[in-house]
C-alpha positions as CSV (number, residue, x, y, z in Angstrom):
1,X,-73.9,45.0,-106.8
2,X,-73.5,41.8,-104.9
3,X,-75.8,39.9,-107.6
4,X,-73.3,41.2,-110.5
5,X,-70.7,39.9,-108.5
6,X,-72.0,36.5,-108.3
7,X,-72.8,36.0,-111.6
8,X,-69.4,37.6,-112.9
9,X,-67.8,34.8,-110.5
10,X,-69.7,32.0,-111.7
11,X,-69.1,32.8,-115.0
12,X,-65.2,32.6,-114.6
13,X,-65.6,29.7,-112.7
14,X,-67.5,28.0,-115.6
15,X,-65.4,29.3,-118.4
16,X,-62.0,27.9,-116.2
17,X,-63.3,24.5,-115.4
18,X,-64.9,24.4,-119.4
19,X,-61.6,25.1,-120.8
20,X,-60.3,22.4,-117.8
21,X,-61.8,20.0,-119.0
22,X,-61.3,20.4,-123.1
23,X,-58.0,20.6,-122.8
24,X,-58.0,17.2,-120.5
25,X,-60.2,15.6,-123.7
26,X,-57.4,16.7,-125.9
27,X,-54.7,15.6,-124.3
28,X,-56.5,12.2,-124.1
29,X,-57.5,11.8,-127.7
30,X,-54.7,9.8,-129.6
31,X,-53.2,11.0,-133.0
32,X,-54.1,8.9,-136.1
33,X,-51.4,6.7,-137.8
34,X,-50.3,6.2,-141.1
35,X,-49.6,2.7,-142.3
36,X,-47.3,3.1,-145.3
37,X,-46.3,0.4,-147.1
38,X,-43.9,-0.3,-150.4
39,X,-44.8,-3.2,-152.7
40,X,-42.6,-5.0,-155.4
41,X,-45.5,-7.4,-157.6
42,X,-44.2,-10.0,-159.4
43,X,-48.1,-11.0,-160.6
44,X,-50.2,-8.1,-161.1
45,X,-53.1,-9.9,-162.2
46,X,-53.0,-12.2,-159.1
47,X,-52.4,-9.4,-157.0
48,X,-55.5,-7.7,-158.3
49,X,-57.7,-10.5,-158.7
50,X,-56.9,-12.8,-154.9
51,X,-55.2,-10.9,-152.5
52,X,-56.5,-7.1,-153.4
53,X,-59.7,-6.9,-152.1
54,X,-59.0,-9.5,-149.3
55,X,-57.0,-7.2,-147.9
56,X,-58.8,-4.3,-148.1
57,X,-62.3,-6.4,-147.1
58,X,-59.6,-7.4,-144.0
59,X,-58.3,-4.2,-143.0
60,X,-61.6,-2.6,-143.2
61,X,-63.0,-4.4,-140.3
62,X,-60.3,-2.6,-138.5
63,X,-62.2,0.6,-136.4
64,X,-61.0,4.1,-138.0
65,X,-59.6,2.7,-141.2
66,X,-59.3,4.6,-144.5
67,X,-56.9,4.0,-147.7
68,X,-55.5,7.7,-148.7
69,X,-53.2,5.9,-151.4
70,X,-53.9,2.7,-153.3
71,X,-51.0,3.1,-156.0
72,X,-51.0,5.5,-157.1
73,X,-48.6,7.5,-159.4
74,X,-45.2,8.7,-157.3
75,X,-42.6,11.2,-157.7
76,X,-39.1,11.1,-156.3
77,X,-38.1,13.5,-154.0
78,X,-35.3,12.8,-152.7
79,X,-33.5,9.3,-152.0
80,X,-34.3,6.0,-153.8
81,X,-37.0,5.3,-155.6
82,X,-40.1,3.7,-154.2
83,X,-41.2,0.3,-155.1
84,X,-43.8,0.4,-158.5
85,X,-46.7,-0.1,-155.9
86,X,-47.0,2.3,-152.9
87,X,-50.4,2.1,-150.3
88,X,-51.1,4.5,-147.2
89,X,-53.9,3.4,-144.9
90,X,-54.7,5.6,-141.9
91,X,-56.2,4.4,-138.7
92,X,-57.5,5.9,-135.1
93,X,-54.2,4.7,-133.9
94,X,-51.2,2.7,-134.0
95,X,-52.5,-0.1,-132.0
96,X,-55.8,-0.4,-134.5
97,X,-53.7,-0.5,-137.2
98,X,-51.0,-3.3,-135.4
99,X,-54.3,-5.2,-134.4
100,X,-55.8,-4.6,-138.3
101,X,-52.6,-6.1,-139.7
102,X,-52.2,-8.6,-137.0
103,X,-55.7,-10.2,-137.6
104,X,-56.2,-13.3,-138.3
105,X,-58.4,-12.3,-141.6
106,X,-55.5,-10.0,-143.0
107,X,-52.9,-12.5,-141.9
108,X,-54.7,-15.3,-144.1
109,X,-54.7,-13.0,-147.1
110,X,-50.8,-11.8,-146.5
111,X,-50.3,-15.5,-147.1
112,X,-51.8,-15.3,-150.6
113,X,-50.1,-11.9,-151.1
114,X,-47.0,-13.4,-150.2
115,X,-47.1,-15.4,-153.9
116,X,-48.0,-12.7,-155.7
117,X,-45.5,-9.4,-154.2
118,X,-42.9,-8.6,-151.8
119,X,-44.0,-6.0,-149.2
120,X,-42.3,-3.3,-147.0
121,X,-45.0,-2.2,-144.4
122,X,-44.4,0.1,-141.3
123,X,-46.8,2.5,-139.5
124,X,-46.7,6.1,-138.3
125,X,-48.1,8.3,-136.0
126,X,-49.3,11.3,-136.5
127,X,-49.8,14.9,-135.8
């Protein structure tokens, strides 16, 4: 009796402090965010041709990076339209995806960007 006792102990105490400490990794881990931006070109095939894959070759040197939406085709809700160009990029966090738009490599291409579109960029968080 006193052996079941033990072993039915030490298996709640390792099935609390288990639980313990996956809930503590959750809490810790940080929710991905969404980097959505709205695009107006005024030179599609400069756009294409100098600053698209800078900017992707840029952003992908950022760590958890991954383009869900390069353009494609869009459908009013509700409100305004979008701009003809609409891109979501998710990232580990909002800080990797501040630093990926922040770095020196994407800000170089922006610059080319800049002749070929107007931009409307904001990130995030998510769930």
């Amino acid at each position: 009796m006193k052996t079941r006792f033990v072993v039915v102990l030490s298996l709640m105490a390792g099935g609390l402090l288990g639980g313990g400490a996956m809930h503590r990794l959750h809490a810790q881990a940080k929710p991905p965010a969404y980097v959505v931006g709205e695009i107006d070109i005024t030179d599609p095939e400069g756009y294409a041709k100098e600053f698209g894959p800078l900017a992707r070759k840029a952003l992908a040197e950022g760590p958890g990076y991954r383009a869900l939406a390069l353009g494609g085709k869009t459908a009013v809700i509700a409100g305004a339209p979008p701009k003809q160009c609409v891109i979501i990029n998710v990232f580990d966090s909002v800080d990797d995806a501040v630093k990926a738009y922040s770095s020196p490599a994407f800000l170089e291409a922006k610059k080319i960007g800049d002749k070929y579109a107007t931009f409307r960029t904001f990130v995030v968080e998510g769930r």
